[in-house]
C-alpha positions, 0 to 999 in steps of 0.5 A: 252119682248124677253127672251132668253135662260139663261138670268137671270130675276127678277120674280114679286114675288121677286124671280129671275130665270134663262131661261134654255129653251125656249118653245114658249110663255113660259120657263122653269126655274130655281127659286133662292130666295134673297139668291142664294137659288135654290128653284125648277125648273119650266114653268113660263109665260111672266107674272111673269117676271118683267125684265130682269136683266142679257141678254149675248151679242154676242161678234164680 
């Protein structure tokens, strides 16, 4: 799955993250509950991602 920097993604504990950087195999991001809540900013793995939800596209 490529992950890019600030596309949102639904966590698989329900949970949904913003990408604010890239570190390789992992990124660091913004964790929000149901409710829009910011719950903390951390380092998550392609493993906790379930999709991605929103990804911007490039504009010609």
């Amino acid at each position: 799955m490529k992950i890019k920097k600030f596309n949102v993604v639904e966590l698989k504990n329900g949970n949904r993250a913003t990408i604010l950087e890239v570190l390789g195999s992992k990124y660091l991001a913004e964790i929000v509950n149901a409710y829009g809540i910011t719950l903390n900013k951390k380092i998550i793995t392609e493993n906790e991602i379930n999709k991605v939800i929103y990804s911007k596209k490039k504009r010609n």
